[in-house]
Every structure is written in structure tokens, then in C-alpha cells.
One Martini backbone bead per residue (centre of mass of N, CA, C, O) as a GRO file, in nm:
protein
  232
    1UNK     BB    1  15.515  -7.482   5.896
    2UNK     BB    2  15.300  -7.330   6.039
    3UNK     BB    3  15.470  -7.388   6.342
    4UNK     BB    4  15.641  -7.177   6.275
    5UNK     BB    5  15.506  -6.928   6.229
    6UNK     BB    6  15.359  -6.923   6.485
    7UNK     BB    7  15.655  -6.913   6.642
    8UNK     BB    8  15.751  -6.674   6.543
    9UNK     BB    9  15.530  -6.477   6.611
   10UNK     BB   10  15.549  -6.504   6.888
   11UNK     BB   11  15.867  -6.406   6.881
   12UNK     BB   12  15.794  -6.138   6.815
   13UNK     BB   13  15.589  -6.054   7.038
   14UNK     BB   14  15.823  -6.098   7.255
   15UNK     BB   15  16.103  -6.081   7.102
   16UNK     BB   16  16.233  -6.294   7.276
   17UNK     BB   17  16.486  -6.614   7.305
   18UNK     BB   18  16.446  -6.842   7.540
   19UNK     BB   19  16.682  -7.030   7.548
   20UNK     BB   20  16.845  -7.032   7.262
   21UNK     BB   21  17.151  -6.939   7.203
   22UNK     BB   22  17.331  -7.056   7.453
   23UNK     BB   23  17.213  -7.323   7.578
   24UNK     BB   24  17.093  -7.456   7.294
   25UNK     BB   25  17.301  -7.763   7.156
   26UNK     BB   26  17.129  -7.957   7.061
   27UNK     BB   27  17.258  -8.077   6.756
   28UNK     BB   28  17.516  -7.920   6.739
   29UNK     BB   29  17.788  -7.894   6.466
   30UNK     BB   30  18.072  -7.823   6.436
   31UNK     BB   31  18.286  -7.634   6.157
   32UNK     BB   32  18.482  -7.515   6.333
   33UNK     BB   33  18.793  -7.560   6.490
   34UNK     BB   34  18.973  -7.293   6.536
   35UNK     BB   35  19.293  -7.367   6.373
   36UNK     BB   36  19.145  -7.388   6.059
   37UNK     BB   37  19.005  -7.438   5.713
   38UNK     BB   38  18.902  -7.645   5.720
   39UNK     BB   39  18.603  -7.682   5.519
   40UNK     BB   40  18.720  -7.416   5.367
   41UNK     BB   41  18.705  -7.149   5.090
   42UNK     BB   42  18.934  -6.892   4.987
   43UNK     BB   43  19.081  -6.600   5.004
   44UNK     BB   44  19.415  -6.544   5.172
   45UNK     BB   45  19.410  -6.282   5.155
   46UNK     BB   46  19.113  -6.231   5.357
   47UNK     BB   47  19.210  -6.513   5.491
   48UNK     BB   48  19.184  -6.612   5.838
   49UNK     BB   49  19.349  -6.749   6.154
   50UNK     BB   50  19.292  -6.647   6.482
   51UNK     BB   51  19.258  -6.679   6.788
   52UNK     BB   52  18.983  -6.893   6.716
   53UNK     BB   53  18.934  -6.702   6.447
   54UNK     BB   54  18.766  -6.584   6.192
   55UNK     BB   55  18.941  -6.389   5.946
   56UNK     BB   56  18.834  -6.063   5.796
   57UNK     BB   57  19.013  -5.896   5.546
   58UNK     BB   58  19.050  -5.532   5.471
   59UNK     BB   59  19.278  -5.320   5.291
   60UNK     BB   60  19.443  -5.066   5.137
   61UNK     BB   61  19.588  -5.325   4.950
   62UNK     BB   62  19.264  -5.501   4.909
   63UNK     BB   63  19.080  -5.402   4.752
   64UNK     BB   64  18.781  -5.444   4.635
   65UNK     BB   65  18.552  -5.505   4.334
   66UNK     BB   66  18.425  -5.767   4.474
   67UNK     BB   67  18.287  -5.966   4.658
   68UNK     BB   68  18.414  -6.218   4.926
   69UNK     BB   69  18.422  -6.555   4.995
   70UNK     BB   70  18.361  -6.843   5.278
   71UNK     BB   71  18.363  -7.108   5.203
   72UNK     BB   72  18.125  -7.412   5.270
   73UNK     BB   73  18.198  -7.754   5.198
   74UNK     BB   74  18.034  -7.964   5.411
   75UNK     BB   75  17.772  -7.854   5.233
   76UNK     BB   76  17.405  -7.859   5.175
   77UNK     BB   77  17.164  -7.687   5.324
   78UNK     BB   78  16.871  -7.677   5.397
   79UNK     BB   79  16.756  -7.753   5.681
   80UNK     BB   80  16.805  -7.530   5.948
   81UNK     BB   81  17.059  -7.429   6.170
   82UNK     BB   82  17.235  -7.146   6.281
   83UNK     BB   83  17.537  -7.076   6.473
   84UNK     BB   84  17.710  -6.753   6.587
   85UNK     BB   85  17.994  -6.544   6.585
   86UNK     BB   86  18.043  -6.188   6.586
   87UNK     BB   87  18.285  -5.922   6.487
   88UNK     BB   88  18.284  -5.581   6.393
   89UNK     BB   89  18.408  -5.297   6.240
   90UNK     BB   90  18.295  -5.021   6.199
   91UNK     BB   91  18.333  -5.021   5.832
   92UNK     BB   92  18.194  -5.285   5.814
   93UNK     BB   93  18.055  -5.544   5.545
   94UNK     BB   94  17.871  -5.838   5.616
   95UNK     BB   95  17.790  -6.210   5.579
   96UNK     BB   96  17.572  -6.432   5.569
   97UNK     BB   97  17.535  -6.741   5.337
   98UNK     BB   98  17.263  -6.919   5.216
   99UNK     BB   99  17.136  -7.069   5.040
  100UNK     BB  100  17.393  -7.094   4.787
  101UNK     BB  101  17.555  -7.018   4.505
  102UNK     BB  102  17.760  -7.004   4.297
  103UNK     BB  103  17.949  -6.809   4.035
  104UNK     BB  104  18.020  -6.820   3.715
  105UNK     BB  105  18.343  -6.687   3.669
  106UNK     BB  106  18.366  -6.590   4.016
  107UNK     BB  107  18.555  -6.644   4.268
  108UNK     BB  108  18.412  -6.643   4.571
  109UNK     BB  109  18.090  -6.624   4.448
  110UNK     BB  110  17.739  -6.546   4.559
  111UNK     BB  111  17.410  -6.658   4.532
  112UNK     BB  112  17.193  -6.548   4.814
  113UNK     BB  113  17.094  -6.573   5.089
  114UNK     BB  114  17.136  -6.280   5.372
  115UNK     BB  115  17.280  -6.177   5.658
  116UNK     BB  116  17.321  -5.899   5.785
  117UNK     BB  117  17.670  -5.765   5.813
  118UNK     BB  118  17.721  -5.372   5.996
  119UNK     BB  119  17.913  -5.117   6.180
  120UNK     BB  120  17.663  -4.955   6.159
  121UNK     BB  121  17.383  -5.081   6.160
  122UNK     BB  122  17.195  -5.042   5.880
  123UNK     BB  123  17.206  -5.387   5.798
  124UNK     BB  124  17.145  -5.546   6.041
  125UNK     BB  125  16.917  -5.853   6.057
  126UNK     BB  126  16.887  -5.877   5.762
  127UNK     BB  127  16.742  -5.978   5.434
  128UNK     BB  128  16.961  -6.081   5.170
  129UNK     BB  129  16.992  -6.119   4.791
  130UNK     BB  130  17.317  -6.176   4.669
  131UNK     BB  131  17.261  -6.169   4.378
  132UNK     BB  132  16.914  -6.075   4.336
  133UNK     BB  133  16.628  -5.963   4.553
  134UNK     BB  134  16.767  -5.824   4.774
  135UNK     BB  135  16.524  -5.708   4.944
  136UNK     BB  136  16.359  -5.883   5.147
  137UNK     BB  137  16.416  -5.834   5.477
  138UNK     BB  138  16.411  -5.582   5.691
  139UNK     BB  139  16.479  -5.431   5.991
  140UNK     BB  140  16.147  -5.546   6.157
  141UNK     BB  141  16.036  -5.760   5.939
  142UNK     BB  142  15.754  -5.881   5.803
  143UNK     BB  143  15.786  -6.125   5.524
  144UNK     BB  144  15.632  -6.162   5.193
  145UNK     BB  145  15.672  -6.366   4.860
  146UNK     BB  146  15.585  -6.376   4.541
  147UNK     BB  147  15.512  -6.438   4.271
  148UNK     BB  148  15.647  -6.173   4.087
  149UNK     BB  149  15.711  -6.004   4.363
  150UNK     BB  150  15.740  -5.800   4.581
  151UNK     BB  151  15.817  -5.747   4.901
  152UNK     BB  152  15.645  -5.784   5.153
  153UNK     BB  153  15.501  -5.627   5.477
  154UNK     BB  154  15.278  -5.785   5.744
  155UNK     BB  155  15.464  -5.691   5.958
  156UNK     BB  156  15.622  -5.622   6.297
  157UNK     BB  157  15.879  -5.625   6.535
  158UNK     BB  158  16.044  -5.335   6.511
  159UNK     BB  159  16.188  -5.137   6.498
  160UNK     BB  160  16.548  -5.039   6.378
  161UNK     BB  161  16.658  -4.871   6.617
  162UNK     BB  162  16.564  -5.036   6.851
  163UNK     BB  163  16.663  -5.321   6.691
  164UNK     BB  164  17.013  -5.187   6.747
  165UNK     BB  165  17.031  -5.227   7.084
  166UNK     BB  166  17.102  -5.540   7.080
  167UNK     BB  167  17.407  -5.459   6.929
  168UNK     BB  168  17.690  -5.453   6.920
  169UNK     BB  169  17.953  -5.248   6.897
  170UNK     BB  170  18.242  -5.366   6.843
  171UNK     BB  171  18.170  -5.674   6.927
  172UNK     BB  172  18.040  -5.933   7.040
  173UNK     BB  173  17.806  -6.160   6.837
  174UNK     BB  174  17.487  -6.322   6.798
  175UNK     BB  175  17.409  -6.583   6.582
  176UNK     BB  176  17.033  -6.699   6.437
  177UNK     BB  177  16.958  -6.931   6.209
  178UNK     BB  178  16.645  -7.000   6.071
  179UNK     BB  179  16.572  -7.283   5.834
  180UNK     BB  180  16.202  -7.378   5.702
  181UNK     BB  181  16.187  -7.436   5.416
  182UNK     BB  182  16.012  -7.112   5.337
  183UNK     BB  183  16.140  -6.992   5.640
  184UNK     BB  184  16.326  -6.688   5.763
  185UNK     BB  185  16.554  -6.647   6.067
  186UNK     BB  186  16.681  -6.331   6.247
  187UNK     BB  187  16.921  -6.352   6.519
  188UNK     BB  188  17.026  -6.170   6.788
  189UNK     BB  189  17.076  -6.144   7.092
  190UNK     BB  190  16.774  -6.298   7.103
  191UNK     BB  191  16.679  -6.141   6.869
  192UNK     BB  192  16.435  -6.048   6.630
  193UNK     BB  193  16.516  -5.935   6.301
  194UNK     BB  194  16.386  -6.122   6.063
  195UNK     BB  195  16.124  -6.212   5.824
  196UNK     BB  196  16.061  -6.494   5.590
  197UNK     BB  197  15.832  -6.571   5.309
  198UNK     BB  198  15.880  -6.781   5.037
  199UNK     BB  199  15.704  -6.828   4.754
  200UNK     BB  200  15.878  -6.792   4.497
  201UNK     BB  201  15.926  -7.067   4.298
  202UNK     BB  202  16.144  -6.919   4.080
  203UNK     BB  203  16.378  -6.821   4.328
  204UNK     BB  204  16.417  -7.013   4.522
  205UNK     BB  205  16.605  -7.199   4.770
  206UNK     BB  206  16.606  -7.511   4.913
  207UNK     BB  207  16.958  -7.490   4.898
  208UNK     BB  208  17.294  -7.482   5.022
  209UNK     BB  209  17.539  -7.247   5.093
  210UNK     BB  210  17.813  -7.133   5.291
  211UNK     BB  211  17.892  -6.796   5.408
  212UNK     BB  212  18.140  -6.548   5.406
  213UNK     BB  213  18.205  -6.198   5.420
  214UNK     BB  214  18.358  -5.974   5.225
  215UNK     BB  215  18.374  -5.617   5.125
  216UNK     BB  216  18.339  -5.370   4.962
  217UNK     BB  217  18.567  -5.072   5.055
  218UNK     BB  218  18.652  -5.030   5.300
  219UNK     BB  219  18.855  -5.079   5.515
  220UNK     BB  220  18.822  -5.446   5.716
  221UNK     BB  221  18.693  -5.604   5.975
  222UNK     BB  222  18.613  -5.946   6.100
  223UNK     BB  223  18.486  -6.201   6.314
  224UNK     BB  224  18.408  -6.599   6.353
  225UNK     BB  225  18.290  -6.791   6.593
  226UNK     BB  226  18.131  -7.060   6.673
  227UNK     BB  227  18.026  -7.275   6.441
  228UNK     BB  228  17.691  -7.403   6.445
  229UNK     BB  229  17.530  -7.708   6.297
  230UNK     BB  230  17.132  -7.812   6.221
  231UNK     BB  231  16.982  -8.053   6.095
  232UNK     BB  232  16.686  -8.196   5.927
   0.00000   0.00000   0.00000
């Protein structure tokens, strides 16, 4: 575990991932066929398939009262990577899920780790605990959780709006995550977003559910594809 700490760290110092986002797929197997929802489960009300990619939609007719999840019933992965491409509309609020767990007595919600990701930029690539101990680390943090105690930030990847110039705005966007043992890497167009280290034993998750989210708000679309899973 220690080397990847190390190795995170070095990738931070350096800013970017060479040939680590689209070049290697050594290991990786998709979750997405591409045109059909099969091993997801979710409300059709605000999910669907369209020329090969995963459409999360909220119009003014279907407005949320709580987030809603595309869940991955293939596994509950501990150790592993994720990689997947996303575009959000500007006024989107989405995030990917892992290591989560349902929430009980309430269809399609999810609580545990996220990559947050939103059409303004103002949470992407940032690690947020979903009904859980909220932000664990922003967008630029290095951090690390302890038990009983407050999310600590010991390190700087970078400014938070120097590294949203890494994303585009309403196009297509590489996303890596990157999770081994209590230590999660959140990567954008190969540009390393946040780094957490949960050390906080009674509140951390060892493994679980993958989703996407549709967010409460305004009228919003999302979209997935390629969305590849590695195992360890």
C-alpha cells in the first residue's frame, strides 16, 4: 500500500498520468455493452441508452426530491480501477459511486465514496461521501481521514480552478479511478484530481456498489460510455 502512496504522490508531483488514461487497458473489461442496461438497475424514468452511451436525464417534468442512482449489479468491487468517459450538460450534478452500499426503504439511492462530477466545475474530481461524512477531499487536496476526526488535507495537487482547466465544459471527459486497500485516486483527462487516505476504521467501506447518479436540481443530462472495470 505504501507504494502506491508513493506512487500517487510522485503523480502528483508531475500533474499527469503518460499513458495511463487511454493507452492502457491491459486488464480491463467492460460493464457497458452499449446498448442495453443489462447488469444496471435504475428508474427508466430518468435512465436510458442512446447511440451507445449511458443518458441520465431530469426535465422540468421529472424533477428529483432525492438523488437517484444507475446501479452496477455485476459486483461489488474492493481493490480495482475504473475508467469511463462522461459528458454533463452545464447545469448537471453527477457523480460515479463506489465502495457504496443501497440505502434501506429507499429504491436507487446509494451511500459511499464519489467522484463528484458537475457542469460548472465547481465539485469535479473531488471525493465526496454520499449520505455518509460528505466531503472528504476537494478538488487539489491531498488527504487523509482519521478515525473520529475531520478530513486533514497534508498535501496540495494544485489550485482547484488551475485544475479545472484539465476538464472540458459540456464535451466528452476520461475519467480513472483508482482504488487500493483505504487509498482513492481520482483522475480527469490524466491530470491527478484528489487523492484520499481513509484511515478512519469504523466508517469506511472495504468494497461495494458501482453507480451513476442523476442529482436533484434543475433540468439535466449526463452521458457514459466505455465504461471499463480491473479487478485486483
Amino acid at each position: 500500500m505504501m507504494a502506491l502512496i508513493f506512487y500517487a504522490l510522485q503523480l502528483c508531483a508531475q500533474h499527469k498520468f503518460p499513458q495511463l488514461v487511454e493507452e492502457d487497458s491491459i486488464g480491463f473489461t467492460s460493464i457497458f455493452d452499449g446498448e442495453t442496461l443489462n447488469d444496471w438497475e435504475g428508474d427508466p424514468t430518468y435512465w436510458r441508452v442512446e447511440d451507445g452511451n449511458i443518458i441520465g436525464e431530469v426535465t422540468s417534468e421529472t424533477l428529483l426530491k432525492r438523488n437517484s442512482f444507475l446501479i452496477w449489479r455485476g459486483g461489488q468491487p474492493a481493490d480495482f480501477e475504473l475508467k469511463l468517459e462522461y459528458k454533463v450538460s452545464k447545469s448537471g450534478n453527477s457523480g460515479i459511486n463506489y465502495r457504496s452500499v443501497e440505502v434501506e426503504d429507499t429504491p436507487h439511492a446509494l451511500k459511499g465514496y464519489q467522484c463528484d462530477i458537475d457542469g460548472g466545475g465547481r465539485w469535479s474530481g473531488q471525493n465526496y461521501e454520499e449520505r455518509g461524512r460528505k466531503f472528504l477531499a476537494l478538488r487539489g487536496q491531498f488527504s487523509q481521514i482519521k478515525n473520529q476526526t475531520e478530513p486533514q488535507a497534508y498535501g496540495t495537487i494544485g489550485d482547484k480552478d488551475d485544475l479545472l482547466e484539465f476538464i472540458n465544459d459540456e464535451d466528452w471527459n476520461i475519467c480513472h479511478i483508482i482504488v487500493r486497500d483505504n487509498t482513492m485516486v481520482h483522475i480527469i483527462n490524466g491530470q491527478v484530481m484528489s487523492v484520499v487516505i481513509d484511515n478512519d476504521e469504523e466508517n469506511r467501506k472495504n468494497k461495494g456498489l458501482i453507480g451513476v447518479q442523476v442529482h436533484t436540481g434543475p433540468p439535466m443530462t449526463i452521458a457514459y460510455r466505455n465504461i471499463r472495470l480491473k479487478e485486483y
